[in-house]
N, C-alpha and C positions, 0 to 999 in steps of 0.2 A: 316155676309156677306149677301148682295143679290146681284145677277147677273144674268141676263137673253138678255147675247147679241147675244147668238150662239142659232143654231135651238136645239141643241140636250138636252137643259135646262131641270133640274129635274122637270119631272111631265108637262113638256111644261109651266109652271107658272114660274120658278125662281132657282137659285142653292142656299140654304141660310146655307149649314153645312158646302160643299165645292165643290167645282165645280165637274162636271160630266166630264170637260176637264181633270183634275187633279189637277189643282191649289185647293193649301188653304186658309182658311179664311183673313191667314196673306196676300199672294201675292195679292188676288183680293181686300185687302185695301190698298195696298201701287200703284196699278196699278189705282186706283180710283183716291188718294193722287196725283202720278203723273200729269193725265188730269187736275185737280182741277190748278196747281201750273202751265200746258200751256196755261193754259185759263189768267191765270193772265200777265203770259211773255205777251200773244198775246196783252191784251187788250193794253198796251204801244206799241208793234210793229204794232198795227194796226195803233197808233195817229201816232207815226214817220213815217210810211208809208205815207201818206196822205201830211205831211210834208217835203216829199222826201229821207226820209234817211230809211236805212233797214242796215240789218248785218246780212252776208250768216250763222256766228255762230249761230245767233238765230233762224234764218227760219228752219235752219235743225236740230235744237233741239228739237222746238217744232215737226216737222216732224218724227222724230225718237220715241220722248214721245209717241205721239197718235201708231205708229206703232208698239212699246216695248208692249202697251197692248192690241193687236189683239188675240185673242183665238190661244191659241198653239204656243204660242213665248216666253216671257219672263215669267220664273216659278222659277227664282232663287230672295227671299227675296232678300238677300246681294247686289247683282247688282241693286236689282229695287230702294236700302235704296241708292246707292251709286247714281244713275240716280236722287232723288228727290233732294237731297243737291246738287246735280251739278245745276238742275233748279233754286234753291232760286239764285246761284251765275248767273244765264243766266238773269235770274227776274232783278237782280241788274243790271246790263248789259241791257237790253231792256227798265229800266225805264232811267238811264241815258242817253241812245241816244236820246228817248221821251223828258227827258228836255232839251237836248244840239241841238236839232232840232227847241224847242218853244222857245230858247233863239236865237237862228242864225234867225228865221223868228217872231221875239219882240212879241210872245204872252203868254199870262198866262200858265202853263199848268193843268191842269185838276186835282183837288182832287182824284181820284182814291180809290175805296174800294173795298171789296171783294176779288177776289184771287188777285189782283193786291197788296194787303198789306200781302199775307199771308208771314206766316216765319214758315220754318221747325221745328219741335218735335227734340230731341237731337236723341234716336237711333232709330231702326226697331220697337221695339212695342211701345215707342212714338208713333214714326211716325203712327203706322196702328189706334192706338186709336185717333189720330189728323183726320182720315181718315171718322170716323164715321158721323163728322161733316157737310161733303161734299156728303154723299152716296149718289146714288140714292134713297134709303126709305126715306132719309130725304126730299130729295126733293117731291116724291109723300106725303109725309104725307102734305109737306107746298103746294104745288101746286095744286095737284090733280093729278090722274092718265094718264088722258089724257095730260095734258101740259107737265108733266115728261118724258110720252113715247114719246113725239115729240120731246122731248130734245134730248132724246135717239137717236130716227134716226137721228137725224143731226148729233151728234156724233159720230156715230157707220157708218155713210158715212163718214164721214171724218176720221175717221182710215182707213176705207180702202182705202179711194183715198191719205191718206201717205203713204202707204205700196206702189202704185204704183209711186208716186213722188220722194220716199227713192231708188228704183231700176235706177228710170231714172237720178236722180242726182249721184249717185256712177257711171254710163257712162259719166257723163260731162255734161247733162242735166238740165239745170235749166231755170228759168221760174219766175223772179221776181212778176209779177202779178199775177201768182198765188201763192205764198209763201202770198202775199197781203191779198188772198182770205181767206187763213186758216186762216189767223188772225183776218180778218174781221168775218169772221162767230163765230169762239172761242170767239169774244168780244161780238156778239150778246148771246150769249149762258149763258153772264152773267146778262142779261138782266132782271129786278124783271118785274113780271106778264106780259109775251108774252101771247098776243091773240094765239087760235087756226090756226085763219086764217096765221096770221105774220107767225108760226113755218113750214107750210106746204110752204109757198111760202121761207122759208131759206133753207127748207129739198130740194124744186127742184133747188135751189141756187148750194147748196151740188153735188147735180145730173150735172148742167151745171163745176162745178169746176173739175170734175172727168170727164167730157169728155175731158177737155183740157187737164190734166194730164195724161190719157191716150193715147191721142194722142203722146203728149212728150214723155211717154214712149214707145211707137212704134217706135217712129222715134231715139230714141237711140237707141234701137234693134237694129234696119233694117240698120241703117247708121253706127252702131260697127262691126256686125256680119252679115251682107245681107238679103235681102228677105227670109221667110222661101221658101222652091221649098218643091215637090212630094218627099217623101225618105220612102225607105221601112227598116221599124225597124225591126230586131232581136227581139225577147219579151224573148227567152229563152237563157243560159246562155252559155259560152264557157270556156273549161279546161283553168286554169292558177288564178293567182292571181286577186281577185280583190276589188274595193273600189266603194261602191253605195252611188250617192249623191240626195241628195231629199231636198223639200225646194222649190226657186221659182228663185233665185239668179243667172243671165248668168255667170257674173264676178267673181263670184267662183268657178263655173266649167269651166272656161278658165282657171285661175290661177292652180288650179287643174291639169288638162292637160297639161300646160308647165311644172307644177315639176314634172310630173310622163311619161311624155316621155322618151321612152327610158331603164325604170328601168324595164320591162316585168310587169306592174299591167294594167290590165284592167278596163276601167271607166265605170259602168250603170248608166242611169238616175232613176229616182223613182216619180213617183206621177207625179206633176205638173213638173216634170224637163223635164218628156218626148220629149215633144216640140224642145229642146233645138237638137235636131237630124236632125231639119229640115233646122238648120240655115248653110250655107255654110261656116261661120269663126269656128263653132263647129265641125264642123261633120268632115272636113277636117283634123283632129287626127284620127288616125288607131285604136288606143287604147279606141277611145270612141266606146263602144262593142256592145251596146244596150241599152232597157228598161229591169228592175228586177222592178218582181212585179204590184202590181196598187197604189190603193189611200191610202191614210194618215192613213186612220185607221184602215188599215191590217198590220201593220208595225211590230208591237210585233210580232206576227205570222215569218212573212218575214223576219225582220231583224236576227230574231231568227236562222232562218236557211240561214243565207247568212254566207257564210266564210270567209267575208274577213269584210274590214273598212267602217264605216258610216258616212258619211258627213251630216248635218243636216244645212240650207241654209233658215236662214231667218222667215221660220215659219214652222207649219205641225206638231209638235215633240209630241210622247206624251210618257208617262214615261218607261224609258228603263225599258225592264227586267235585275235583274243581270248577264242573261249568257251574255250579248252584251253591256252591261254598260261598260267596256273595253275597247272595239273598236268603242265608237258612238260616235263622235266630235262635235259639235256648232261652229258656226261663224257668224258673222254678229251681229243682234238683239238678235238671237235665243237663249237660255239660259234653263237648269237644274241643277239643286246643284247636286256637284258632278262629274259633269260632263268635258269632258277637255272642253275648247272656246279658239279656236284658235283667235289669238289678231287681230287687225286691217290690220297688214300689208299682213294678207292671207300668211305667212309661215306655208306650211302645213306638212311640216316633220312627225309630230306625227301621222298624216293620213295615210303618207305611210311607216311608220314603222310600224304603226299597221297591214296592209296589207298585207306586207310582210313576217311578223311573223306569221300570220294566214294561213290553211291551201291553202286557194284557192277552185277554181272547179278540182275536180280530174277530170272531161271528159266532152265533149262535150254533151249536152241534143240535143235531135232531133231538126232542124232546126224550128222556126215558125217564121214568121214574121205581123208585120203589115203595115198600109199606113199612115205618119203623113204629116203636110207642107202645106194645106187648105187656107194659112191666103189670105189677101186680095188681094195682087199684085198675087198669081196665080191663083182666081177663076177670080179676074177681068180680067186676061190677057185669059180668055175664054170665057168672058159676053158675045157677043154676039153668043157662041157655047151654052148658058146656054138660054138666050133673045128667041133664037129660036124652043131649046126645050118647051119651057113652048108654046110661042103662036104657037105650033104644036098639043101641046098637051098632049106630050111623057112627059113632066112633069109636073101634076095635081099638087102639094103644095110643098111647103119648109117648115120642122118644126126645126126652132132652141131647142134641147134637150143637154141643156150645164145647166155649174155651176160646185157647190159643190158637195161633196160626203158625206156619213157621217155613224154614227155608229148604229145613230136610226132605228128603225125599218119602213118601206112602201118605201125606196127607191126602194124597188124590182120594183115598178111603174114605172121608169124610164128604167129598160131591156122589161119588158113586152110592154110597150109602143113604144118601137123600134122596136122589135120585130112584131107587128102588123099594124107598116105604110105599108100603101098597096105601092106594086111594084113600080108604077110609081109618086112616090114621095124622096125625097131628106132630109136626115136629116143631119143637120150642128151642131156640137158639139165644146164645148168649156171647158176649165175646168176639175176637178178631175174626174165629173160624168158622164166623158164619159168613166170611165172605167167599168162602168153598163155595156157598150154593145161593147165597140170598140176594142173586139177582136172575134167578131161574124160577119161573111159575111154575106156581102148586097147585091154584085152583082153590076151592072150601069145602065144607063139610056144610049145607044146610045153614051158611051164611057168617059160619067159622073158620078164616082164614085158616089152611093149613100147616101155613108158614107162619109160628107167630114170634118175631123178633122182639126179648124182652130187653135188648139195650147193651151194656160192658159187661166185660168182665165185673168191671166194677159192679155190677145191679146184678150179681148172682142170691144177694140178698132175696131179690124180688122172685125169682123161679123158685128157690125155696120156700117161699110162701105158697106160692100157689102149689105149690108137693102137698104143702102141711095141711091148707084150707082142703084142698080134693081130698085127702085123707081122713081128715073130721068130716065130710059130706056124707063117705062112703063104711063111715064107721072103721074103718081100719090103719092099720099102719102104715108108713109110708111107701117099705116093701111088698105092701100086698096091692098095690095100686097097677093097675095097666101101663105101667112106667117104666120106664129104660134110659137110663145114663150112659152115653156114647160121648166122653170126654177125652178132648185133645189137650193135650199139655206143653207149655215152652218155659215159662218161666215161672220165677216164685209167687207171684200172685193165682198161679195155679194149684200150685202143693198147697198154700194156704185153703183153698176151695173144699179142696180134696180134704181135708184134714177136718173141714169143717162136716163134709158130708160123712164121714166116718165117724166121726161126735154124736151124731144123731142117729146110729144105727143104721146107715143107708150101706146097703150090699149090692153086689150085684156089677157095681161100676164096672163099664169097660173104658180102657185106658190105652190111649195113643199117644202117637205113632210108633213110641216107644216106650219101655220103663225105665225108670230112671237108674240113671247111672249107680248114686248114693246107696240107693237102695240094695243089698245084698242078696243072694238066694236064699238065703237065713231068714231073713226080713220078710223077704216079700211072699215066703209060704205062711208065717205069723201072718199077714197080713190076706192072703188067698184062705186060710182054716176060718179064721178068725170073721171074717168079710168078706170072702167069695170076691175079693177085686182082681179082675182081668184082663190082659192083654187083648187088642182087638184080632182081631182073625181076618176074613174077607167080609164085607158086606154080607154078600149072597148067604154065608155061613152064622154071620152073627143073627140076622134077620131071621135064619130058618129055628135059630133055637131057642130063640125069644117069642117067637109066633107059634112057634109049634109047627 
């Protein structure tokens, strides 16, 4: 195996025994396998698109493919073997509409080769030795290291801008042109000898596809479940039964909440669910108690000593310990052998059986709370309370200190670095990695929370708004703004991020804890000429040359 999509990659070069996430050699070949076999769907769904015809079955297949192999989602062989033979039959299905499209509009259709011909291995190690053929070494050995890691980022943004398209279509959200987009770009991607230049201008293609997509996803949010508003969270636990769900999924923590209304179990958010406390169609359950816990990779630990049921939502998961292998459920994409996966239709019985059968909190812990609910409609519905602190004075800079969290070591970079913004500045947090600091006082500005938590990863959407709105205020560009991007990176929903903020002309970024493996010295000077993107340094240092 080689694999080097996540920051926390053995040795920062590559994971090649078995991954540092926990997958093995088998799962990261059948997850490779997979991509290989949506690249082939897409290249026919890209020609019938063009041709006018599409099929919602196929758009959300390939969607779902690229999302099943995001770090810390799918770790079960069996499901990934049962996901690639479902593809060969989708393959079949996306080339027949491609020719019943070139026969309704009298044209040839296109010889096709590559993953567009492939055909599945009979079982699981078939399949992962069918897998070899397709790896990424293969491809660095044929293309070169640079062309390969380019490949990478485009793929590795398009997994995670599925991962945000998979949430916004499970609300009703869909978005034909860009289902178009993934196909188009997965068709380039099978493309023999891409220039450097070509890969970098598909990688901010990538960037523009994920803004749209996250907008879509906001606006399912916000139009399911309302604007997030100002909510003070609970962070500590209270006596009675309860059930922690973590993961990134709203619609499973609603569904969640209707079946356990009423039965005395208490619901905490975990990790990236946090947020979900700020929304008015969520929070409006009594039963939804609080946040347990922080980010994804304190979970052993935490889940360990949590007494009650685990709900596991889409991604985050990483291998149960035995004491709580019992009580930790999957749904959605989310998958471990062994493990229960509650099926499509979100009946969560087994949740709150397990729940209930477990002890619970025998007593209330001391009260502590935090401030979440940040996103865009409640800072903009203060811009010009904000417009005016800044040209007063009373606010010297904004530092966006959002992202990933993760298990490598220099994150501590990211508390230290909050820790030391001087008084009269504003840091806006997104993501896992604001559990670095966002349960540390900051105090306000003149009645401007200092700390303003705008929600997930998923709602980077909404910080970028408010970039965009302060930038039309102040008549300028986004880069001429008192602003500082201080981004922590783990997995593909971050390169997507990143790829989006490069689309838009944002420079300057600095980039933790580390840079990415994929990425070449080649690359990432194109990328420092080009964009001024950076490696973080020390606080103390990054701070002195931002401030001056």
């Amino acid at each position: 195996m080689y694999c080097f999509q996540c920051e926390q990659t053995a040795k920062g070069t590559g994971c090649t025994v078995a991954g540092v996430c926990g997958k093995d050699a088998k799962t990261a070949a059948l997850q490779d396998l997979l991509i290989h076999a949506a690249k082939g769907i897409s290249m026919y769904a890209h020609r019938a698109a063009e041709l006018g015809r599409r099929d919602r079955e196929v758009d959300v297949f390939v969607i779902e493919a690229l999302f099943t192999t995001v770090t810390n989602v799918d770790f079960d062989p069996e499901r990934l073997g049962q996901l690639i033979h479902r593809a060969a039959a989708i393959l079949d299905k996306a080339k027949s509409m491609y020719e019943t499209a070139c026969a309704k509009a009298d044209k040839m259709p296109e010889s096709l080769a590559g993953p567009a011909v492939w055909k599945p291995a009979g079982d699981i190690d078939a399949l992962a030795g069918q897998a070899e053929e397709v790896s990424v070494t293969n491809r660095r050995a044929t293309l070169g290291e640079d062309i390969a890691g380019l490949q990478e980022l485009i793929t590795y943004g398009l997994k995670g801008a599925a991962a945000y398209i998979d949430h916004a279509q499970i609300l009703g959200k869909d978005d034909p042109q860009a289902y178009a987009a993934f196909h188009e770009i997965l068709d380039f991607l099978t493309k023999d000898n891409p220039t450097a230049d070509e890969l970098l201008g598909w990688a901010l293609k990538t960037g523009e596809l994920n803004l749209k997509v996250m907008e879509l996803l906001d606006a399912a949010n916000t139009e399911t479940y309302g604007h997030p508003e100002p909510t003070q969270v609970r962070v500590t636990p209270i006596k009675g039964k309860a059930i922690v769900v973590s993961g990134h999924d709203l619609k499973d923590l609603e569904e969640l909440l209707k079946q356990t209304e009423g039965k005395g179990i208490n619901v905490y958010t975990h990790g990236e669910m946090l947020p979900c406390l700020a929304y008015p169609g969520l929070k409006k359950y009594k039963h939804l108690a609080g946040n347990y816990g922080g980010a994804w990779q304190d979970q052993k630990k935490e889940f360990d000593a949590f007494p009650g049921a685990i709900l596991m939502t889409t991604n985050c998961i990483q291998k149960p310990k035995e004491s709580y292998k019992g009580r930790i459920f999957t749904c959605g994409l989310v998958a471990w052998p062994g493990v229960v996966h509650i099926s499509s239709d979100r009946d969560f019985t087994p949740v709150i059986e397990a729940a209930l059968a477990a002890p619970g909190f025998a007593e209330d812990a001391p009260e502590q709370t935090i401030t979440v609910g940040f996103a865009r409609n409640t800072v903009l519905g203060v811009a010009d309370k904000v417009i005016k602190a800044v040209k007063s004075g009373a606010i010297r800079h904004f530092f966006l200190v959002g992202g990933c969290d993760g298990a490598k070591s220099g994150r501590n970079y990211y508390t230290d670095f909050a820790q030391k913004v001087p008084d009269d500045c504003v840091i806006i947090t997104l993501g896992c990695g604001k559990y670095r600091f966002n349960k540390l006082q900051f105090g306000d500005i003149g009645g401007i929370p200092r700390l303003l938590d705008a929600g997930q990863c998923n709602d980077a959407y909404s910080a970028i708004q408010i970039a965009v709105a302060l930038a039309e205020a102040f008549d300028c560009d986004v880069n001429a703004l008192p602003l500082s991007m201080i981004i922590s990176w783990y997995e593909q929903k971050a390169v997507a991020i990143l790829l989006t903020l490069l689309h838009l002309g944002i420079k300057n970024i600095r980039l933790g804890p580390s840079l990415p493996a994929f990425i070449t010295p080649a690359v990432l000077q194109v990328l420092v000429d080009k964009f001024n993107i950076m490696p973080i340094t020390t606080p103390e240092e990054d701070l002195k040359t931002i401030l001056g």
